[in-house]
Structure formats: structure tokens, C-alpha cells
DSSP file (Angstrom, degrees, kcal/mol; ACC not computed):
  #  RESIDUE AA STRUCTURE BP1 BP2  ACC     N-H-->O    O-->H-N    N-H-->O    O-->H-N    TCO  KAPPA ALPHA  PHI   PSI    X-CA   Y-CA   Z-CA
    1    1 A X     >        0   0    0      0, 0.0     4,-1.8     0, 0.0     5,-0.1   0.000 360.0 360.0 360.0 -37.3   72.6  144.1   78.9
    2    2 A X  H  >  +     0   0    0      1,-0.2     4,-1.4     2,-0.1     0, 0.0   0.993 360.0  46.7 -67.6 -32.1   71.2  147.7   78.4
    3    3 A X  H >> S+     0   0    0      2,-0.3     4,-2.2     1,-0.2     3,-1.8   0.979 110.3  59.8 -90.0 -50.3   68.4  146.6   76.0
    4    4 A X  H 34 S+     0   0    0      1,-0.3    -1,-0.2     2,-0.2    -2,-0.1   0.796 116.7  38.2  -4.3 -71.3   67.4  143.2   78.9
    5    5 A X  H 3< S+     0   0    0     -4,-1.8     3,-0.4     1,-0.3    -1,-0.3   0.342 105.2  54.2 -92.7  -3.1   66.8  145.7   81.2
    6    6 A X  H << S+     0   0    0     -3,-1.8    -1,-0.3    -4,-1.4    -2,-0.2   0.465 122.0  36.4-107.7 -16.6   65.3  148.4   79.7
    7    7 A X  S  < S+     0   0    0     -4,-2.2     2,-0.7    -3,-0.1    -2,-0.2  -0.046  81.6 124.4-126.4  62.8   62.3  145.7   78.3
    8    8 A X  S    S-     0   0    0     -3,-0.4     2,-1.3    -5,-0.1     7,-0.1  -0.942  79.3-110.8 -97.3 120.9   62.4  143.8   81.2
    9    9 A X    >>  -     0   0    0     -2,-0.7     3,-2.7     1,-0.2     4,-1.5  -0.355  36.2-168.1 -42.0  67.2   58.5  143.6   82.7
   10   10 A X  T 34 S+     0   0    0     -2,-1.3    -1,-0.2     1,-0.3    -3,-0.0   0.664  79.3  60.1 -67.9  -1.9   59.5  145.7   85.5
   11   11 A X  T 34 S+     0   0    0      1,-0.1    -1,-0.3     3,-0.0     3,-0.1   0.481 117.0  37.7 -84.8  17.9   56.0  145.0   87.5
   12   12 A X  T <4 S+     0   0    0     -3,-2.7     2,-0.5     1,-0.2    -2,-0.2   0.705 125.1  38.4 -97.1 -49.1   57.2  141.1   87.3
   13   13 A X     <  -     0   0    0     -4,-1.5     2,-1.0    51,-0.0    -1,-0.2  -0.929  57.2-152.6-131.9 102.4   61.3  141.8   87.9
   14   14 A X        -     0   0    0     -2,-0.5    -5,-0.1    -3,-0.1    -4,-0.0  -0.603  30.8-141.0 -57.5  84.9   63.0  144.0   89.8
   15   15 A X        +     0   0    0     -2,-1.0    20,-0.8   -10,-0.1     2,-0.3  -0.501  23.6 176.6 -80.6 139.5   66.6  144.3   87.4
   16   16 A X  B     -a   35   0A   0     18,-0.1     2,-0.3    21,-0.0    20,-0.3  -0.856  17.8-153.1-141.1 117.1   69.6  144.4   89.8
   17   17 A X        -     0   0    0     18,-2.5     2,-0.5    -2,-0.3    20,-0.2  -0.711   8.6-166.4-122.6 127.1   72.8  144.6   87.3
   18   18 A X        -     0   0    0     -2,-0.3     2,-0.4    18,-0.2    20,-0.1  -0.993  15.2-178.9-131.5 114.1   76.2  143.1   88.9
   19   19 A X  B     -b   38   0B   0     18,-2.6    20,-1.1    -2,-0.5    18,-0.1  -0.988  30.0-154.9-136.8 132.8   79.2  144.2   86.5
   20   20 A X  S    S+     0   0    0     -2,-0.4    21,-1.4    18,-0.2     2,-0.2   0.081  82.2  56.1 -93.2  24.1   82.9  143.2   87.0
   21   21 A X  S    S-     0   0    0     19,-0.1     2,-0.3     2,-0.0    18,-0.2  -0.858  77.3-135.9-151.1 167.1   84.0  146.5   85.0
   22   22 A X        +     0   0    0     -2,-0.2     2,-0.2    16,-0.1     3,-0.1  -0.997  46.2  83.7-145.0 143.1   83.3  149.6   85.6
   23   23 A X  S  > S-     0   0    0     -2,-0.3     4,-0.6     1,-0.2     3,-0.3  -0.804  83.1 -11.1 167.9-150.5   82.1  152.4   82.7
   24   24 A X  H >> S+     0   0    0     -2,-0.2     3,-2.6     1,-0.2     4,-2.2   0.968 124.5  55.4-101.4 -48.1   79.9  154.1   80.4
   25   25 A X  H 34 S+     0   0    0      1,-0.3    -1,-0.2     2,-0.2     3,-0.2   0.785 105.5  54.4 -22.9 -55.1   76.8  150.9   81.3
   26   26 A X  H 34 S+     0   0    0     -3,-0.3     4,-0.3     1,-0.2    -1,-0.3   0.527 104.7  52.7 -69.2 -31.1   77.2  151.6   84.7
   27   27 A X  H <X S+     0   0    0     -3,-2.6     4,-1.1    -4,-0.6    -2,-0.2   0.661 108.4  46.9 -77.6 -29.9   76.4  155.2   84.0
   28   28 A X  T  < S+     0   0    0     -4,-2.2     4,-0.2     2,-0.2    -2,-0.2   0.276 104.1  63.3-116.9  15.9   73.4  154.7   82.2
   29   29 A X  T  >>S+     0   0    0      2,-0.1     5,-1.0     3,-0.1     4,-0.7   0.587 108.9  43.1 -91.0 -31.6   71.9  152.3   84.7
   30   30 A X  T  45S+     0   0    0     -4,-0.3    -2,-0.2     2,-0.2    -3,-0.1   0.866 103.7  55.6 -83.9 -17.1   72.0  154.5   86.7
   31   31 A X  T  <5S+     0   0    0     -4,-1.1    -3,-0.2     1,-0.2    -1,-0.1   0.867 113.9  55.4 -59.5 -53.3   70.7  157.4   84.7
   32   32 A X  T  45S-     0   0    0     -4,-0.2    -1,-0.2     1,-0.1    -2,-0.2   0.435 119.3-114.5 -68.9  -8.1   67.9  154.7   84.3
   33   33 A X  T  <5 +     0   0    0     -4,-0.7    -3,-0.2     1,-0.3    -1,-0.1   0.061  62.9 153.9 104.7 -17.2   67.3  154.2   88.0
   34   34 A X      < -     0   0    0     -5,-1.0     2,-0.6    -6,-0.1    -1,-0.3   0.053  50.2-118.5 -46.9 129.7   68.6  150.6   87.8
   35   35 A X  B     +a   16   0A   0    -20,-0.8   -18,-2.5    -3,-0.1     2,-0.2  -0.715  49.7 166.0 -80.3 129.2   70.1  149.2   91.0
   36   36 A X        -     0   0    0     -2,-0.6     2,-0.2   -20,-0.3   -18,-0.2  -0.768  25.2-178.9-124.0 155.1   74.1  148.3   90.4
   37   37 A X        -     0   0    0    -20,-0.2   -18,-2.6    -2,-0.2     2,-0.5  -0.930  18.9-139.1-165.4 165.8   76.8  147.6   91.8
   38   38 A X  B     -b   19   0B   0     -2,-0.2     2,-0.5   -20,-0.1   -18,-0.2  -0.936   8.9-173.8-127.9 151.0   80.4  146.9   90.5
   39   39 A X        -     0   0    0    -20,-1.1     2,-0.5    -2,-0.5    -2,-0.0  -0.940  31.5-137.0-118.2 117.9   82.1  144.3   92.0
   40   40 A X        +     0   0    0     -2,-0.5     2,-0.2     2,-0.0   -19,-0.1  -0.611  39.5 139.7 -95.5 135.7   86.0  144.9   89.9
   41   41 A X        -     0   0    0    -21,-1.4    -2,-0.1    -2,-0.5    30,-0.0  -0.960  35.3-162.4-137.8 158.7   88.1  142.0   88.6
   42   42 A X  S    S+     0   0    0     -2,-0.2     2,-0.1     2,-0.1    -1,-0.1   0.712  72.6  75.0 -87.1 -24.6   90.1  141.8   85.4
   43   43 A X  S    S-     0   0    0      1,-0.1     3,-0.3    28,-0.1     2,-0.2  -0.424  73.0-129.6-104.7 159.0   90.4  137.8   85.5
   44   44 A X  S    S+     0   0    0      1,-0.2    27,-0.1    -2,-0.1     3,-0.1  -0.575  96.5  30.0 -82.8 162.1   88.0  135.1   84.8
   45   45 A X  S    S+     0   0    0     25,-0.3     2,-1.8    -2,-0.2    -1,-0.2   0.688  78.6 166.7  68.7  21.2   87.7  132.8   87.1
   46   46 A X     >  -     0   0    0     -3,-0.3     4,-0.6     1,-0.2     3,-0.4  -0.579  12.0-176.4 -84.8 105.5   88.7  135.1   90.5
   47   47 A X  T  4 S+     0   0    0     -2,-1.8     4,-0.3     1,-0.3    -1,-0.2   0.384  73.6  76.8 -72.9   1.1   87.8  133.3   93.3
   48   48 A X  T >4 S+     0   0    0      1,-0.1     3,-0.6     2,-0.1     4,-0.5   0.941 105.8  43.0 -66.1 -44.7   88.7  135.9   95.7
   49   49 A X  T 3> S+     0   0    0     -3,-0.4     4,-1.7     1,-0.2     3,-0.2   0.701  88.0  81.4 -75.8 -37.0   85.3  137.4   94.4
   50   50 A X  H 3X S+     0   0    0     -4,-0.6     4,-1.1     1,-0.2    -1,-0.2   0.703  89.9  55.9 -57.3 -18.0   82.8  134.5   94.3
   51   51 A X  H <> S+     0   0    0     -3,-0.6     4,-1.3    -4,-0.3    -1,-0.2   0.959 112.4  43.3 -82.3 -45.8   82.0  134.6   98.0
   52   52 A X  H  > S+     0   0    0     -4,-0.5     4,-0.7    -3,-0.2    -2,-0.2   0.908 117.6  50.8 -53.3 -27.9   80.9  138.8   97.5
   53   53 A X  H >X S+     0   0    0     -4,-1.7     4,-2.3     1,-0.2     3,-2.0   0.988 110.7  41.5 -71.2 -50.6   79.0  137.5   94.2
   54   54 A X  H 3X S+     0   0    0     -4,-1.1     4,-0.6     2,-0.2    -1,-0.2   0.727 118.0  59.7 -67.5 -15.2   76.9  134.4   96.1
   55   55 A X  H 3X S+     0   0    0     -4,-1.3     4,-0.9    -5,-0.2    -1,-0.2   0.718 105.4  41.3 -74.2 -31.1   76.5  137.4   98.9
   56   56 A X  H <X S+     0   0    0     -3,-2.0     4,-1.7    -4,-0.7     5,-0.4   0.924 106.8  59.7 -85.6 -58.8   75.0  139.6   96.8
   57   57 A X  H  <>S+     0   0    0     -4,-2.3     5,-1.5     2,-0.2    -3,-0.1   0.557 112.3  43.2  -4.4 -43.5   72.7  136.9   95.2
   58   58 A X  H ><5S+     0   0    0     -4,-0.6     3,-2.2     1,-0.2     4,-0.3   0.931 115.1  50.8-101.4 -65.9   71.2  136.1   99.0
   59   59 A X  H 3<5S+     0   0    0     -4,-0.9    -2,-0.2     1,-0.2    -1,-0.2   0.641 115.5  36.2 -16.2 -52.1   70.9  139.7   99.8
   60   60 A X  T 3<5S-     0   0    0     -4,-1.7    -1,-0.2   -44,-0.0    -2,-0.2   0.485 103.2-130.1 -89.7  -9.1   69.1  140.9   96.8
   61   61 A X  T < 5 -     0   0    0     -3,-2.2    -3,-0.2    -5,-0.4    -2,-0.1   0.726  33.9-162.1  55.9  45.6   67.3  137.6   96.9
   62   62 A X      < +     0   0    0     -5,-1.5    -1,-0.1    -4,-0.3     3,-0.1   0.157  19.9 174.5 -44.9 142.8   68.2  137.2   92.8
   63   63 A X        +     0   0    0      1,-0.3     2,-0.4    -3,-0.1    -1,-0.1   0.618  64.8  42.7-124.5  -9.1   65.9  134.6   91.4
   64   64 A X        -     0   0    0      2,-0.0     2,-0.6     0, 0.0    -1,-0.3  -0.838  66.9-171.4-125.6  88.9   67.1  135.0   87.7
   65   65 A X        +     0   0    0     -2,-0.4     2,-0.7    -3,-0.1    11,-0.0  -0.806  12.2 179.5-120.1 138.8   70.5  135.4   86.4
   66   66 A X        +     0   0    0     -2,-0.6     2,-0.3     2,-0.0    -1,-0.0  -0.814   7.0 179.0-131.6 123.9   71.9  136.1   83.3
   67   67 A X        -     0   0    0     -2,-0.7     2,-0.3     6,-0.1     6,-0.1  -0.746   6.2-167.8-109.9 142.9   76.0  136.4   82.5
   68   68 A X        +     0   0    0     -2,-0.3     2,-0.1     0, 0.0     3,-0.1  -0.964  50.9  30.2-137.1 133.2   77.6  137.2   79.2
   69   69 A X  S  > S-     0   0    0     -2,-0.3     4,-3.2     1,-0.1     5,-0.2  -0.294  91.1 -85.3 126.2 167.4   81.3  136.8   78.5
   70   70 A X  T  4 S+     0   0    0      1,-0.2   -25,-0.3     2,-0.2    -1,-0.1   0.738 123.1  47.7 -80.2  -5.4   83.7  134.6   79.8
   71   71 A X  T  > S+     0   0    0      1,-0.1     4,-0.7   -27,-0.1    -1,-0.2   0.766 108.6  52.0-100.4  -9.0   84.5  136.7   82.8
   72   72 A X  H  > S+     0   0    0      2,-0.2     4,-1.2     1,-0.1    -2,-0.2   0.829 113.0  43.9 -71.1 -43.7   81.2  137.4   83.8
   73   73 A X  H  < S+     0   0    0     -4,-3.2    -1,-0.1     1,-0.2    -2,-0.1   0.209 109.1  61.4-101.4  17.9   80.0  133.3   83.8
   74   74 A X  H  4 S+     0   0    0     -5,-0.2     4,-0.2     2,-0.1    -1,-0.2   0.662 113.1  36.7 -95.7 -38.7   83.4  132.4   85.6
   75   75 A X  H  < S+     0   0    0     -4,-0.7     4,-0.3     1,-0.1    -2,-0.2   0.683 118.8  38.6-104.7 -12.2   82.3  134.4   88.3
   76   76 A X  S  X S+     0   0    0     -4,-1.2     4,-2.0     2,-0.1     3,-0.5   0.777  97.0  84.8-106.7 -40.9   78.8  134.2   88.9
   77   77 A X  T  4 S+     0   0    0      1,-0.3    -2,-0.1     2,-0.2    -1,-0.1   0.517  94.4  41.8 -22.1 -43.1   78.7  130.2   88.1
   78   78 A X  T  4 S+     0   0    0     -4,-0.2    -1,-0.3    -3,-0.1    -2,-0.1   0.888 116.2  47.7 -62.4 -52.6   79.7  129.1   91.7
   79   79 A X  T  4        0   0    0     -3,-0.5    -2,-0.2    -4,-0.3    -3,-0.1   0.914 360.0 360.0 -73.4 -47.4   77.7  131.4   93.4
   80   80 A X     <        0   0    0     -4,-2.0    -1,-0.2   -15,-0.0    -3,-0.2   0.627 360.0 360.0 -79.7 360.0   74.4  131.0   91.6
């Protein structure tokens, strides 16, 4: 994730990082200026969550997303 965003072509893409954990990543996104936010679950598949994820999505007006691990593409899957 860190090395996406740190050569992501920021005058194309605006990087906004959505993480279900919370931790040393989170710290050095931010170091890095990177907009975050942690939204925490332990489980895959927590539908309590999917409505805040598909919330942030229209807010931030996300046009690109990319989830890795199985709790990450369990959660973002509905919503995007």
C-alpha cells in the first residue's frame, strides 16, 4: 500500500487510504500527508461496516479502488 501511494501521479490522483486496522501504515501516511481514515473491524465480511465504507466512497468522491487481503475486499466489495 505504502509504495501505491507514495508513486501514485499525485497531479492525476488524489490518494485517500481506507484501513480496517489501525498501526505503524497509518502513521506514516500521515507523516506523508496522506488523507486516512481507519474505519476498525477484525472480521471479513462485517456488514455493520459496509454502509460507513460506500459512505466514504460518495463523500470523497473515490473513482479508483484498490483492496488487498481478504478482509479488506470483503468489505469494500459491496460498497464500491
Amino acid at each position: 500500500m505504502l509504495s501505491l501511494v507514495e508513486n501514485l501521479d499525485r497531479e492525476n490522483y488524489e490518494p485517500v487510504v481506507l484501513s480496517f486496522t489501525n498501526g505503524p501504515m497509518i502513521e506514516r501516511l500521515t507523516n506523508m500527508g496522506v488523507e486516512n481514515q481507519v474505519l476498525y473491524t477484525e472480521r471479513p465480511f462485517d456488514i455493520t461496516k459496509w454502509r460507513a465504507v460506500k459512505k466514504l466512497l460518495r463523500k470523497e468522491k473515490i473513482e479508483l479502488v484498490h483492496a488487498h487481503g481478504t478482509r479488506a475486499c470483503s468489505n469494500v466489495l459491496w460498497a464500491a
